[in-house]
N, C-alpha and C positions, 0 to 999 in steps of 0.2 A: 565623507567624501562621496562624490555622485559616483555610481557606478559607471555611466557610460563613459567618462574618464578615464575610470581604471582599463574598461576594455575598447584595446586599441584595433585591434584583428579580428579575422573574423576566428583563429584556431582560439585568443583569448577567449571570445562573445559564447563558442561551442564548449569550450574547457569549466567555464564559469556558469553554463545552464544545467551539465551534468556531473559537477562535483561533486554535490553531496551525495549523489548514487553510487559515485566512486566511492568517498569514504566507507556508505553501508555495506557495498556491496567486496571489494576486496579480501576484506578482513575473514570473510566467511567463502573464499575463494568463487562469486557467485557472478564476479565483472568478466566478460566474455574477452577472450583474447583474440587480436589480431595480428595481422603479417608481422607488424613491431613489436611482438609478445616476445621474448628472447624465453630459452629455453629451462634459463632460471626462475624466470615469472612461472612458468607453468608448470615447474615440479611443485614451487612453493604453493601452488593456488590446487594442485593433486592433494599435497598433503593436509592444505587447511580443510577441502571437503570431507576427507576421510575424518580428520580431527572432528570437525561439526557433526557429521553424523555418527560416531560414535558418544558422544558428548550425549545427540539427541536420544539415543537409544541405550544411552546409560541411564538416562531420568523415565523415559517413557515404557522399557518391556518390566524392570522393577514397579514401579508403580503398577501399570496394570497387575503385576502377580499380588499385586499387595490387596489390591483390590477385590478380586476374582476368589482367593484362594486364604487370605489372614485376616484380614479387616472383619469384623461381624459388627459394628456400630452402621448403621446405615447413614446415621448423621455424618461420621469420619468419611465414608465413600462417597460421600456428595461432595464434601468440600473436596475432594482430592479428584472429583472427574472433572472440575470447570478446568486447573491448570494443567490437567492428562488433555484433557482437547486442546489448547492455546497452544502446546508440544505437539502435538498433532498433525496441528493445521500446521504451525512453521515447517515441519519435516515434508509435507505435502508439497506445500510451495516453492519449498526449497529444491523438490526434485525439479518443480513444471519450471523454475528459474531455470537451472542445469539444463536441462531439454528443451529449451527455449532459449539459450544462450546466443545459439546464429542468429534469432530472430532481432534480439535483443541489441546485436552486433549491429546488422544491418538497420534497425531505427538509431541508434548511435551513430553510425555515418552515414544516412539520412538526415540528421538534424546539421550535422557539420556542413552537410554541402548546402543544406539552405542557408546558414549563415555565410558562406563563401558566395553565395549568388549574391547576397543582399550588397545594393549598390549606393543606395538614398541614404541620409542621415536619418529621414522620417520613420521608414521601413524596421531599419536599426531598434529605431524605441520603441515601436510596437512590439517588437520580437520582446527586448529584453525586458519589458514592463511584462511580460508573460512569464519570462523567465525566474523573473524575482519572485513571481504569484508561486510557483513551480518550486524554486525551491523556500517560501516561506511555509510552504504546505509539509515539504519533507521534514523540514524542522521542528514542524507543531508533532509532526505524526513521532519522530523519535522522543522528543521528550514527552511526550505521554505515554509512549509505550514503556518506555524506558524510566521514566520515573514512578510508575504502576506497578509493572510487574517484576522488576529488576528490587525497588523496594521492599515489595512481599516477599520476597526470594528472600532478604535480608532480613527483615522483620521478622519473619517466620522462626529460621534458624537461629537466628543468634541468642532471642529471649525463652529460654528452655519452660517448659512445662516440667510440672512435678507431680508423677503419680507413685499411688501407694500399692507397694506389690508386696503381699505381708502386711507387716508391722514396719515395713520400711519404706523411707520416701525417696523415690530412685527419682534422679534428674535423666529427663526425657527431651532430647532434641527432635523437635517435629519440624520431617520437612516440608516445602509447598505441596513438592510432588514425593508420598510417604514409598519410603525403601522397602522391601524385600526383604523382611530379616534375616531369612539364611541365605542372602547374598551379602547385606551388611547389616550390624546390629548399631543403630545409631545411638543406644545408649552407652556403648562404650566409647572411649576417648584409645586410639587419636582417631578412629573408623568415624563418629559422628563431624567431628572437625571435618576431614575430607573430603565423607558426602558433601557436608555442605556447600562447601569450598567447587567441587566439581559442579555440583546444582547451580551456583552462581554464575559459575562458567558458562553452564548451558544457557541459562536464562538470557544470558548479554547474545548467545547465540540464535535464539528464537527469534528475540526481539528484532536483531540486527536482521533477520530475516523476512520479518514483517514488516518493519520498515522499509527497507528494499525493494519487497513486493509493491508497497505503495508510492513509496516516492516513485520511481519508475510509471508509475499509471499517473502519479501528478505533473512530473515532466514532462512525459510526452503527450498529454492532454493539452497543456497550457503551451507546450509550442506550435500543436495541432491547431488549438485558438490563433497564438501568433501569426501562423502563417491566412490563417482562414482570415484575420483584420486587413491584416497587409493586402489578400487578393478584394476586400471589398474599399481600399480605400484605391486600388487600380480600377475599382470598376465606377468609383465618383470621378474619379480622374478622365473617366471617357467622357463628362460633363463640359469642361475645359473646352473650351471651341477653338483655342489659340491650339491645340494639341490636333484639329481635326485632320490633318493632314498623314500622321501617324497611326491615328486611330485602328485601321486595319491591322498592321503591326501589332499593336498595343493589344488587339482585341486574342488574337496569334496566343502573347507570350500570357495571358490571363486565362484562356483554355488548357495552354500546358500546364502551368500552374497549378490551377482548379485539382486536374486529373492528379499531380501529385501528390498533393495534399490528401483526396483521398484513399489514393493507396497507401500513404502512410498511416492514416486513422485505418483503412480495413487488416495492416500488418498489425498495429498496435490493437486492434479486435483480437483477432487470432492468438496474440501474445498472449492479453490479459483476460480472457474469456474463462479460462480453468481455475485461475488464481481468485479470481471475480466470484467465482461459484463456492470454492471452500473458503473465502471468507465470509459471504453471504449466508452458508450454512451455517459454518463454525461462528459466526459470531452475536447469530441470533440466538445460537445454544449459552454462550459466552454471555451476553446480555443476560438472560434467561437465571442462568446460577449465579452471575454478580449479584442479581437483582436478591436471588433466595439468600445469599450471605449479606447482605447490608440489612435486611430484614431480621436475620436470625439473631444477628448478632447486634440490633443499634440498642436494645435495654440493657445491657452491659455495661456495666458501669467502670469495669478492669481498666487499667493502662494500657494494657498491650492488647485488648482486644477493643479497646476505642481506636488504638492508632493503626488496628487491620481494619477497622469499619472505614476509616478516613483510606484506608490507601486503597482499599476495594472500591470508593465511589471513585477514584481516581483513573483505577482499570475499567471503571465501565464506562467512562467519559471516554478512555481509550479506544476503546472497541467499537461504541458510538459514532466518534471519531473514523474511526477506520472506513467504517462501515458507510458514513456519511460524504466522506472521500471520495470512494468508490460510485457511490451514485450522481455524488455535484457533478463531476470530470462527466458522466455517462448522460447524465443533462445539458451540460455546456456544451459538448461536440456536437450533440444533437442539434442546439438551438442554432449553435454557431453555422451549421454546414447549411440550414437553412435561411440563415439571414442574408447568406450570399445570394440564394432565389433572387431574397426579398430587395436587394438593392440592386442586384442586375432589373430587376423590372424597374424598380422604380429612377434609371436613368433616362436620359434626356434622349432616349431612344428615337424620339420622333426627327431630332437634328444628326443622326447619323447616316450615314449611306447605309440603304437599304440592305446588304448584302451582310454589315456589320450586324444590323439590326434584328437579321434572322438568326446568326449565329448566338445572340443574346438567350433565343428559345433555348436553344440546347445546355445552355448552365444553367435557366429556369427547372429545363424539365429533370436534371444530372442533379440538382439540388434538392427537388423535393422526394427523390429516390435514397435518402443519406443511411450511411453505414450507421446502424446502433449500435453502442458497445454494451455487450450483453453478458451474463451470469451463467458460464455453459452453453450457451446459444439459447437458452431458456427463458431468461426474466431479463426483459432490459433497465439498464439501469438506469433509474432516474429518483428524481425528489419523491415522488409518489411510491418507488419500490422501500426508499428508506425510512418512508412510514408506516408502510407494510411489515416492514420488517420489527420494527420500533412495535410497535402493535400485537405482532407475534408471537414475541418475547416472551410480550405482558401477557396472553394467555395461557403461555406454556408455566409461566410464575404462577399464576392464579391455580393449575393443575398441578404442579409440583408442590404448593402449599397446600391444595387441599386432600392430597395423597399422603405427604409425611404427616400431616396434623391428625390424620384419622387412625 
């Protein structure tokens, strides 16, 4: 069924561009409440944060001690620092989410009042052909995150390893992220069960937070687009000679416009600029150990360490993914805030009253001045940063291989 069908309204048109953010973002209490928040939403959404972050730092201060303080295989502490970072970065973002909630609010009823302005049928399908881009992105971004690392989480635990302590072969539950033994000894039963069982928890809890992080920068990117098609299909519109009479007007409501759209691109800077930077880090590191474990481990001929090499090329497609997200969206706004220049000049400016015609400079000159969305305020994000980074990677692999091989 066509969606513009199903959305009749504009509360429909806004409800249906940021649903799947609601889905990720509830559950790990991370969706910003407003005046209609009743007071039961907001105990419940006190105690999922608390749940989530304890969750996070049930997997994360165990592992580090496991690391720092038990582990002496250096091979064992490698595989166990790529998912201690993946836990990491989630807990990171998940606070600048939290501390970032107003902002987060106010671009959520920022996008609601552009859909209530929107008057034209035409207007309508630009928005929501951006909106579908928007959330087909959210979609791709949880099921690869989600069927990556939620997987290993699985795969890990459930098929036990068997080492020899003595003369006897003790069944060993190894998890993604390895426990603390004198916190829990996961070769006993039901303590290893448990772990595990909590570890999965967390893992649905990172992910849903990574997810989060991204769809929210892909929705509000692709409506940023929306609005940005919509104000250049008003400015071929000042073309129309049968409209000349209105033009001034017309020229009025395409300036206000303009300015809105981008203070919502420089709110949505602000927002996703901290979040932008630790995945940026984290996920070149993240590439980085994918890369040394599909390596270490692809001459293995095992069952269950063929099907961790297949679900580790899966996590790096993830983080890839992510990573490649974050800089399309930080290239599209860019090109987008600038094709507005590009088509206010190139209108039929010679047939308008001159007074129209001057004001056309100042969306030229407002346009090639456009907000970057940047990595910390540091790297801007675009195509070229995501091959920068793709590239990185692959050095830090090349260093990392030829350190443990020596």
């Amino acid at each position: 069924m066509n969606v513009s069908k199903l959305v009749t309204s504009y509360r429909d048109a806004s409800d249906y561009s940021i649903q799947m953010n609601r889905w990720f973002l509830i559950p790990v209490g991370a969706w910003p409440s407003s005046t209609s928040t009743t007071i039961r939403e907001k105990v419940v959404a006190t105690i999922s944060i608390i749940i989530c972050y304890a969750l996070i730092a049930y997997t994360v201060i165990p592992c580090m001690l496991n690391i720092l303080l038990e582990e002496t295989d250096v091979q064992k502490k490698l595989l166990a620092v790529g998912p201690l970072n993946h836990w990491c970065m989630s807990g990171i973002n998940y606070f600048s989410l939290l501390f970032r909630s107003r902002d987060i609010h106010h671009c959520i009823e920022h996008m609601r009042t552009d859909w209530q302005m929107v008057t034209e049928i035409a207007d309508r399908q630009v928005m929501l052909k951006y909106a579908k881009v928007g959330r087909l992105v959210a979609g791709l971004c949880a099921i690869f995150m989600h069927g990556g690392v939620f997987s290993h989480t699985v795969l890990q635990g459930v098929i036990p390893n068997y080492e020899c302590i003595g003369n006897v072969s003790v069944k060993v539950r190894v998890l993604l992220c390895p426990s603390y033994s004198k916190f829990v000894d996961t070769t006993q039963s039901p303590a290893g069960e448990i772990a595990l069982a909590l570890q999965i928890i967390s893992s649905i809890v990172v992910n849903s937070i990574t997810v989060g992080a991204c769809s929210l920068a892909a929705v509000f990117a692709m409506h940023a687009c929306g609005q940005l098609n919509v104000l250049m299909r008003w400015l071929n519109q000042l073309n129309d000679r049968k409209r000349q009479e209105t033009v001034q007007h017309q020229m009025v409501i395409i300036v206000e416009h303009h300015l809105r759209v981008l203070s919502f691109v420089a709110r949505m800077e602000t927002l996703l600029n901290q979040i932008c930077f630790v995945e940026l880090l984290g996920c070149t590191f993240n590439l980085c150990m994918c890369g040394y474990y599909i390596i270490t481990k692809w001459s293995t001929l095992e069952t269950k360490i063929s099907m961790d090499c297949l679900i580790t090329c899966i996590i790096y497609l993830s983080m890839a993914f992510n990573i490649f997200i974050f800089c399309y969206i930080g290239e599209t706004v860019t090109e987008q805030c600038k094709q507005v220049g590009e088509t206010a000049y190139m209108t039929n400016w010679y047939h308008m009253p001159h007074k129209t015609a001057r004001d056309l400079i100042l969306i030229i000159s407002r346009s090639s001045n456009v907000i970057k969305l940047t990595a910390g305020k540091l790297v801007h994000l675009s195509i070229e940063t995501f091959g920068n980074v793709m590239k990185t990677s692959m050095v830090y692999l090349n260093m990392l291989r030829t350190m443990t091989a020596s």
